[in-house]
C-alpha positions as CSV (number, residue, x, y, z in Angstrom):
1,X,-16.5,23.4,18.9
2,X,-15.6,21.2,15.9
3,X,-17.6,21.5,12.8
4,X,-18.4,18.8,10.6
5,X,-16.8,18.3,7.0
6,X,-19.8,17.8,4.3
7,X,-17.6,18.3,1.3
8,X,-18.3,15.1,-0.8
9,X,-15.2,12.9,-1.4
10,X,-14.0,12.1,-4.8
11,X,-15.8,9.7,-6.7
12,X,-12.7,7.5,-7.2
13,X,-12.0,7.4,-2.9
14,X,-13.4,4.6,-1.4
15,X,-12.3,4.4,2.5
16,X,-13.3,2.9,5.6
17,X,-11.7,4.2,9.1
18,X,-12.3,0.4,10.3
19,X,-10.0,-1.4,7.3
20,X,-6.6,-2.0,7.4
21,X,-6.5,0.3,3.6
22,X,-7.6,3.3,1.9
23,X,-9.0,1.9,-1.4
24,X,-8.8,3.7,-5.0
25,X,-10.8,2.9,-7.3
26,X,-9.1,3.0,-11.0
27,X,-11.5,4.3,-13.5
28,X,-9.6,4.9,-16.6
29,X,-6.2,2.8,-17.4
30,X,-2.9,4.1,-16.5
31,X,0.4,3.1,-15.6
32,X,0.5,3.1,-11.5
33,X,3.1,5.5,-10.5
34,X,1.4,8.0,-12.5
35,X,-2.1,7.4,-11.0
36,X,-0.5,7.5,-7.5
37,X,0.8,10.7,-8.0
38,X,-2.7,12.1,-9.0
39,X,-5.0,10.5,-7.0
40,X,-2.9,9.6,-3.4
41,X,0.4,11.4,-3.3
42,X,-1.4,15.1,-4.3
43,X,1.0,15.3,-7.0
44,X,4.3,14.2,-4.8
45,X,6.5,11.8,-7.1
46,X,8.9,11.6,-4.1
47,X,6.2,10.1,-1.8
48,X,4.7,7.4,-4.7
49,X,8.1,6.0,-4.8
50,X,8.5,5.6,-1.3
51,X,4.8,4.2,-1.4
52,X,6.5,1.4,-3.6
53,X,9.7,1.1,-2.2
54,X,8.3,0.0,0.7
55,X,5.4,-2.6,-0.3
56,X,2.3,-0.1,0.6
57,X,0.9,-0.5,-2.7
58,X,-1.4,-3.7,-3.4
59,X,-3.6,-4.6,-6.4
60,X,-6.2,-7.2,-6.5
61,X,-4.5,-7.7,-3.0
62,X,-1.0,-8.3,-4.5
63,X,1.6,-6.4,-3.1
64,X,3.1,-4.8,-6.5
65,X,6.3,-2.0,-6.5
66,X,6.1,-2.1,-10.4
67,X,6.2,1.6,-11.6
68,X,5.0,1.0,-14.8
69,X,2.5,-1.7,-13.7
70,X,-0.4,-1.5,-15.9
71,X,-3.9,-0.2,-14.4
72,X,-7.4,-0.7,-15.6
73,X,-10.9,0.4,-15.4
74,X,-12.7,-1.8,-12.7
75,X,-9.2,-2.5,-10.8
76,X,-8.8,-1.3,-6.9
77,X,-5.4,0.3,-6.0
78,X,-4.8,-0.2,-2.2
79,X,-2.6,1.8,0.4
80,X,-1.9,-0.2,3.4
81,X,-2.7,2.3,6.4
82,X,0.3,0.4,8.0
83,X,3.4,1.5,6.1
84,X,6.0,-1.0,7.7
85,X,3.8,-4.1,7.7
86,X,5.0,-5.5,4.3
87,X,8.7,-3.2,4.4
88,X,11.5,-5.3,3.3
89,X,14.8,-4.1,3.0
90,X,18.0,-6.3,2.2
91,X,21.1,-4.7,0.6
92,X,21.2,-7.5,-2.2
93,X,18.0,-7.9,-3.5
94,X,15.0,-6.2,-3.8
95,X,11.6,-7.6,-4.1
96,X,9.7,-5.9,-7.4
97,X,6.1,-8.2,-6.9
98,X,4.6,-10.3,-5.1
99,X,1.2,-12.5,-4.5
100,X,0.1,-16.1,-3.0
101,X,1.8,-18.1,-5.8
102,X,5.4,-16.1,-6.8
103,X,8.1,-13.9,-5.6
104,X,9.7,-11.4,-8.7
105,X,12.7,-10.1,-7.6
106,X,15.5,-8.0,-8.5
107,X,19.0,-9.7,-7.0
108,X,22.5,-7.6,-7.4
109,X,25.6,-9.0,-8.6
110,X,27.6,-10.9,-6.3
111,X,24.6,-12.7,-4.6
112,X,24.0,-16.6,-5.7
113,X,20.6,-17.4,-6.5
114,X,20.2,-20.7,-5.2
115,X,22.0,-22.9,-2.5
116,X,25.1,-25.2,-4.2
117,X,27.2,-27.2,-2.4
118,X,29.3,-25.1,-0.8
119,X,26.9,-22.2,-0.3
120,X,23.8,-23.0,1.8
121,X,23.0,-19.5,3.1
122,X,23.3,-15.7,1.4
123,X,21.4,-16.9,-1.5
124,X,18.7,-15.1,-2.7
125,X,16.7,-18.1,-2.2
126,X,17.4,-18.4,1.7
127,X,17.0,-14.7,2.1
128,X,13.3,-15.1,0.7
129,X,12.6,-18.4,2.5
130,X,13.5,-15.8,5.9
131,X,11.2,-13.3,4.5
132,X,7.5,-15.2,3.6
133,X,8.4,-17.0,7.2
134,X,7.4,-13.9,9.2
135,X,3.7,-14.9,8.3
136,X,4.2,-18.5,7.7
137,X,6.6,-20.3,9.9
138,X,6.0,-23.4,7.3
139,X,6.8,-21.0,4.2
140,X,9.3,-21.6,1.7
141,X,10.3,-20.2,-2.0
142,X,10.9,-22.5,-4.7
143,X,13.3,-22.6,-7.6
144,X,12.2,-21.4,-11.5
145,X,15.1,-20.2,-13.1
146,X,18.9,-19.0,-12.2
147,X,20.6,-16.0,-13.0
148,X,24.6,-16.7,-12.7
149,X,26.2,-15.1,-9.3
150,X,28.2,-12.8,-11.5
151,X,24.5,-11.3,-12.9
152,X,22.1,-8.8,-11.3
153,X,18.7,-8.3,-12.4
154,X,15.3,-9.3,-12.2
155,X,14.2,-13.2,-11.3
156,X,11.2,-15.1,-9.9
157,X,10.6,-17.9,-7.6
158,X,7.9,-20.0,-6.9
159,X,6.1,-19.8,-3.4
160,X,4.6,-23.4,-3.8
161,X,5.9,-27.1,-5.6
162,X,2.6,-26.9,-8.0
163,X,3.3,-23.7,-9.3
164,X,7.1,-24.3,-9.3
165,X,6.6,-27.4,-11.5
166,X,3.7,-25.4,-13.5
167,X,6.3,-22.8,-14.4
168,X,8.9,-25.6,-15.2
169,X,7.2,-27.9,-17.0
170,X,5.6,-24.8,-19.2
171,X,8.4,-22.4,-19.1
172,X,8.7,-22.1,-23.2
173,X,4.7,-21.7,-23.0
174,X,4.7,-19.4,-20.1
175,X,7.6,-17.1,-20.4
176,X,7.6,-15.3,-23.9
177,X,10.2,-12.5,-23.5
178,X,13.9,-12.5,-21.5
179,X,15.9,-10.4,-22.1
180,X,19.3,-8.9,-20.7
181,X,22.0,-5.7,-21.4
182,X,25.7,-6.4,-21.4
183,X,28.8,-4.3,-22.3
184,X,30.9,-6.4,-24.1
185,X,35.0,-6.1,-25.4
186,X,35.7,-4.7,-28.5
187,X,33.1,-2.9,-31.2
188,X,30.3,-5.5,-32.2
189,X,30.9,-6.0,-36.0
190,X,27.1,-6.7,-36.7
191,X,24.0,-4.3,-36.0
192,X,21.9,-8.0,-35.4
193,X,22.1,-11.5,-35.5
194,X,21.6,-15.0,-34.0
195,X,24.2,-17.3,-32.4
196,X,23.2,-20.9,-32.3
197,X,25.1,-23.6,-31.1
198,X,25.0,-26.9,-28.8
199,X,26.6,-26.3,-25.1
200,X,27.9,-29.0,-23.1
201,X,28.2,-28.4,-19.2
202,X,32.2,-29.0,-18.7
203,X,32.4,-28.2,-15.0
204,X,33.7,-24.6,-14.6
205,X,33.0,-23.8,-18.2
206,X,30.6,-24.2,-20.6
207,X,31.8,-25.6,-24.2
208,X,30.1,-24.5,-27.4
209,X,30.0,-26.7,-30.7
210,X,28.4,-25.5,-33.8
211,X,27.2,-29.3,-34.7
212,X,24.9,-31.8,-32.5
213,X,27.5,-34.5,-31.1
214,X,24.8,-35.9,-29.2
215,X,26.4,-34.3,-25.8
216,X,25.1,-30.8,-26.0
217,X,22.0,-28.7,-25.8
218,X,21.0,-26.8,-28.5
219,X,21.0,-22.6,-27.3
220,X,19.9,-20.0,-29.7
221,X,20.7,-16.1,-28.8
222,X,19.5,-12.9,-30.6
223,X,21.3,-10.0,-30.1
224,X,21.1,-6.4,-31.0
225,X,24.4,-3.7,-30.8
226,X,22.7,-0.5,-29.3
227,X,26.0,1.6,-29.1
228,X,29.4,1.7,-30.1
229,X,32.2,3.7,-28.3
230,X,35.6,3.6,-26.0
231,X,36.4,0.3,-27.5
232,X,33.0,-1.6,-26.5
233,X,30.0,-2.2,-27.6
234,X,26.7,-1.8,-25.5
235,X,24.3,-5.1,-26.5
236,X,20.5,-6.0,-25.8
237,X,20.4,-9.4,-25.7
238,X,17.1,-11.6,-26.1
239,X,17.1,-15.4,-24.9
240,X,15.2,-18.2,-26.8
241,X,16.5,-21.0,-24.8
242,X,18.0,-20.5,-21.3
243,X,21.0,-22.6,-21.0
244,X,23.7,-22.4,-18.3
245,X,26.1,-19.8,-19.0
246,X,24.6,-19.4,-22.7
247,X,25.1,-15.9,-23.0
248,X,28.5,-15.7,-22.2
249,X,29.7,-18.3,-24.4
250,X,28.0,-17.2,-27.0
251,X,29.5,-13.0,-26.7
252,X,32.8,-15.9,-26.2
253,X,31.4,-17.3,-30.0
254,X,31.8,-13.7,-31.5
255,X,34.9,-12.8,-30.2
256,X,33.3,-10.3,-27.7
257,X,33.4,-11.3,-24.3
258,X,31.5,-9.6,-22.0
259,X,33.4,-6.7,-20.1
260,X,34.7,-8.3,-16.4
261,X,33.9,-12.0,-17.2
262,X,37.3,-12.6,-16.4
263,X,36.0,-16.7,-16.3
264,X,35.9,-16.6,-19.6
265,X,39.3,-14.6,-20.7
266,X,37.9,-11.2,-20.3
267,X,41.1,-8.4,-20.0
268,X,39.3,-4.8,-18.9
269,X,37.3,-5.0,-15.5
270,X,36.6,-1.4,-15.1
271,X,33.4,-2.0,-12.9
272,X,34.8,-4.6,-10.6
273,X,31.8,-6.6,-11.9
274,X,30.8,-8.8,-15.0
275,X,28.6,-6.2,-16.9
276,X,26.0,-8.3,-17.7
277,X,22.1,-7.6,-16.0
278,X,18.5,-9.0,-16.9
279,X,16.3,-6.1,-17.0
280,X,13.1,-7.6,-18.7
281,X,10.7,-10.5,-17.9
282,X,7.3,-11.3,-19.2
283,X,5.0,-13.9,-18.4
284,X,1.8,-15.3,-18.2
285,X,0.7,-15.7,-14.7
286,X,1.3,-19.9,-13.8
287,X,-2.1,-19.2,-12.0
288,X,-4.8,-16.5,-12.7
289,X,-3.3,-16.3,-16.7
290,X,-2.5,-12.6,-16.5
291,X,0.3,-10.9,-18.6
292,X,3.3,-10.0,-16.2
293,X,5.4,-7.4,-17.3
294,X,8.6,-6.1,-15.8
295,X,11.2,-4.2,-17.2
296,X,14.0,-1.5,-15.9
297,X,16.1,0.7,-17.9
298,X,19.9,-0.3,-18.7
299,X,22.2,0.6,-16.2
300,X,23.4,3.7,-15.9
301,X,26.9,2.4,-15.5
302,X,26.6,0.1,-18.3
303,X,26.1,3.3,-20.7
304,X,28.8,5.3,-19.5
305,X,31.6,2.5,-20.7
306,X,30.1,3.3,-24.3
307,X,31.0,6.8,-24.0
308,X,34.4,8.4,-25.1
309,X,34.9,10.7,-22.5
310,X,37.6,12.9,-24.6
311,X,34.6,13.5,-26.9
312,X,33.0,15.3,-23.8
C-alpha cells in the first residue's frame, strides 16, 4: 500500500506533471549556475553543467547555457523535462544562447563564419541554418558580424532580416563592449595604449596608413599587456571600430604580431593556430532592450605561452 507524500514543496518549486518543464521561481538575484546547483542539481555542479551543456535550461523561454547569466527576483528558471529536445552538439561550434530573434555562439578556430566564394558549406552560418530547420523547415540565420577563420570565440547571428538590419544599422548604439585575448611575438613595450589608423582592404591583406588618403577606414584599437614572459606578451584587446582584419594589422603596427599569424609574417606557431580568440560581447537586446552579457576566461593555452617553464 502506497502512502501519500504531504510534505509541502519548497516555496520557490512550481511544477506541473502535465507541462513539458519543472519551473523555478528565482526569488533573490544570482548568477544561474550557482542557483542551479542549490535549487535543482541538490548541490551537484557536475549535473548544472550538463543541464547547460545541453540546452535544458530556459529563461523567460529562452534557451540560455550562460553560466554566469544574470538572475533576478520575479524571473522563472525552466528545466525541460525532455533533456535531448534542444541537445546540439557540433565539434566546431557551440551554441552559448538563444531566443526567437538571435543565435550567440561560440565557433573554434579553423571554421569560416560565413559562406565566400569558394566555401558554401562548413561555415558556421550553414551549420546554424541546419540547426533552427529542425523546427522550421523555412528557417534561416542571418549575418551581424565576422570573426576571421583563423579566430575562435564567441559571435551572434540574426534569426530574421529585421533584426539582422536592426543590429547593422545600430551596431555602434547596440554593441558597447568587444573585446578579444591574443598572444602576441616579442614583450609588449607599453602597459596600454591606442592604435589608430585608416585600413584599406588590399585583397589578401589589409594595409594600414596613419593619415586619411581618402581610400581607407578609419580603425581605433585599445589594448592592455596582461603578462609578460618566454618572449611574448599576453594582450586584452578592446575594439572601437570593427574593421576587417583590424586587430592584426594593428599588433602588425607595433611590431608585435600575433603568435601563428603566419599571413602576416608571424615566425613561432607553437599552437598550430593564430592565438587570437573573442571572449567577451555585450549588447543591448535588438528586440526586448535587455543587457546581454557574455564572457569566457582566456584560454588556458594562451597563458601557458606567457610562462617560462625553466622558472617552474
Amino acid at each position: 500500500m502506497s502512502r501519500r507524500n504531504n510534505r509541502p514543496k519548497p516555496d520557490y518549486l512550481i511544477a506541473r506533471s502535465q507541462n513539458r518543464y519543472t519551473d523555478y521561481n528565482v526569488r533573490e538575484g544570482a548568477e544561474l549556475l550557482p542557483f542551479l546547483i542549490e535549487k535543482v542539481t541538490n548541490g551537484s555542479r557536475q549535473k548544472a553543467k550538463y543541464l547547460l551543456t545541453n540546452r535544458c535550461v530556459l529563461i523567460g523561454k529562452n534557451i540560455t547555457t550562460q553560466y554566469n547569466f544574470k538572475l533576478e527576483p520575479g524571473m522563472v528558471v525552466q528545466i525541460s523535462k525532455q533533456k535531448n529536445h534542444h541537445e546540439f552538439k557540433h565539434p566546431q561550434l557551440q551554441i552559448l544562447y538563444e531566443d526567437a530573434y538571435l543565435i550567440v555562439i561560440k565557433k573554434k578556430e579553423g571554421l569560416l563564419a560565413v559562406a565566400t566564394e569558394t566555401q558554401k558549406e562548413r561555415t558556421a552560418q550553414h551549420i546554424l541554418t541546419d540547426y533552427v530547420r529542425r523546427s522550421n523547415p523555412r528557417g534561416r540565420v542571418f549575418v551581424v558580424h565576422r570573426l576571421d577563420r583563423a579566430t575562435s570565440g564567441i559571435m551572434m547571428f540574426a534569426k530574421d532580416e529585421k533584426t539582422q538590419y536592426t543590429l547593422r544599422d545600430n551596431w555602434h548604439q547596440i554593441v558597447y563592449d568587444r573585446r578579444y585575448v591574443a598572444v602576441v611575438e616579442g614583450e609588449m613595450e607599453q602597459n596600454q595604449g591606442v592604435v589608430r589608423s585608416y585600413l584599406s582592404d588590399h585583397g589578401m591583406h589589409v594595409v594600414s596608413s596613419p593619415e586619411d588618403d581618402g581610400t581607407g577606414k578609419l580603425a581605433v584599437t585599445h589594448f592592455r599587456t596582461i603578462r609578460r614572459g618566454n618572449g611574448c606578451s599576453l594582450v586584452e584587446l578592446q575594439l572601437e571600430t570593427g574593421r576587417k582584419n583590424q586587430i592584426r594589422v594593428h599588433m602588425k603596427d607595433l611590431g608585435h604580431l600575433i603568435v601563428g599569424d603566419r599571413r602576416y609574417g608571424a615566425m613561432s606557431d607553437p599552437l598550430g593556430r593564430m592565438c587570437l580568440h573573442a571572449f567577451k560581447l555585450c549588447f543591448w537586446h535588438p528586440v526586448t532592450r535587455e543587457r546581454m552579457e557574455f564572457e569566457e576566461e582566456y584560454p588556458a593555452r594562451f597563458k601557458g605561452l606567457t610562462v617560462d617553464n625553466r622558472q617552474q
